[in-house]
N, C-alpha and C positions, 0 to 999 in steps of 0.2 A: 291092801289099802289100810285095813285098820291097824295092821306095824307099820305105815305112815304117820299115824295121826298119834297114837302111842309114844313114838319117836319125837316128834313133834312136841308135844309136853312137854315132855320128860328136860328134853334138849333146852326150850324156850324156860322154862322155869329155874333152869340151873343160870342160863345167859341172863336171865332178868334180873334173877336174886346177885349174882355177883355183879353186875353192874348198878344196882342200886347199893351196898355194899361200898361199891367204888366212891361212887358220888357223896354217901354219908361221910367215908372217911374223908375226901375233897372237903368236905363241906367243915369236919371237924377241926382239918388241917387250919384253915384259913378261919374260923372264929377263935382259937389259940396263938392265931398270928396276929387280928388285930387287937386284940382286948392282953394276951401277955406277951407279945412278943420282949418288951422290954426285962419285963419279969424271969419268963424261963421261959426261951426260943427254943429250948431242947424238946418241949412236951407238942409242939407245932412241927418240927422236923420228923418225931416219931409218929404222926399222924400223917404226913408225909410221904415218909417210908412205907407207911403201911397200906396207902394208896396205891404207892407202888406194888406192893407187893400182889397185889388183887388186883392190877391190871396185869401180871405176869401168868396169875390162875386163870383170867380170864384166855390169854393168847393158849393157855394150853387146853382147856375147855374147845377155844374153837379149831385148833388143829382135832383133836380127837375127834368133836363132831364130824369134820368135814371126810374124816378116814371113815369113820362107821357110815357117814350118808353115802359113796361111794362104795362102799364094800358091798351092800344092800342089793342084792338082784332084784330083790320086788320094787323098789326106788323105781318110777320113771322118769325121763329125761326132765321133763318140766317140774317135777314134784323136786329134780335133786336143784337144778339152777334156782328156783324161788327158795327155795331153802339155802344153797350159797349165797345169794343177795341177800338176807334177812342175815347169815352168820354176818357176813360181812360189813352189815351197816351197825350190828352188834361191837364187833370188833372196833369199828372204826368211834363208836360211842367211848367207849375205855379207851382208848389211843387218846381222847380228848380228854378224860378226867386223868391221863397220867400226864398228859400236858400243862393240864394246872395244876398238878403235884408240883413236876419239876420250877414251874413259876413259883410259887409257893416257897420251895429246899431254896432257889435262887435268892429271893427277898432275905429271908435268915439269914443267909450265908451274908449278904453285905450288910444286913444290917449291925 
């Protein structure tokens, strides 16, 4: 149990930190988009990009977790499913900050 809860940290700390990560860079994308977009759309697309980029660490964070929680014999069955739900509503958090990335590259692009 206590390489449970070990695991747990460890796992939650990494998925917090890159998804707030995520969000800041969203967040930066989109205040170089309204305030310079007309100036230089280039420094907003690379904030953009780089949302992306960290929702792509993120998708590999949650495959690796989900091989080590599964590989785990001491894991029990309830311990590994709440911890698939928690990766997963993780994952699906970054799936939404890469979605207003792509809003975001889209706006520039016609602008």
């Amino acid at each position: 149990m206590r390489n449970q809860k070990l695991f747990t940290r460890r796992k939650k700390v990494d998925f917090y930190q890159l998804l707030i990560d995520h969000a800041q860079k969203v967040y930066e994308a989109y205040r170089f988009l309204v305030d310079y977009l007309e100036e230089n759309p280039a420094v907003a697309m690379e904030h953009a990009k780089r949302a992306k980029a960290t929702e792509n660490q993120m998708n590999i964070l949650d495959l690796e977790s989900l091989a080590q929680l599964f590989d785990n014999v001491e894991n029990t069955p309830a311990f590994m499913m709440k911890m698939r739900e928690l990766y997963r509503h993780l994952k699906r958090s970054a799936n939404r900050c890469d979605e207003a990335a792509n809003i975001i590259s889209d706006i520039i692009v016609k602008s």
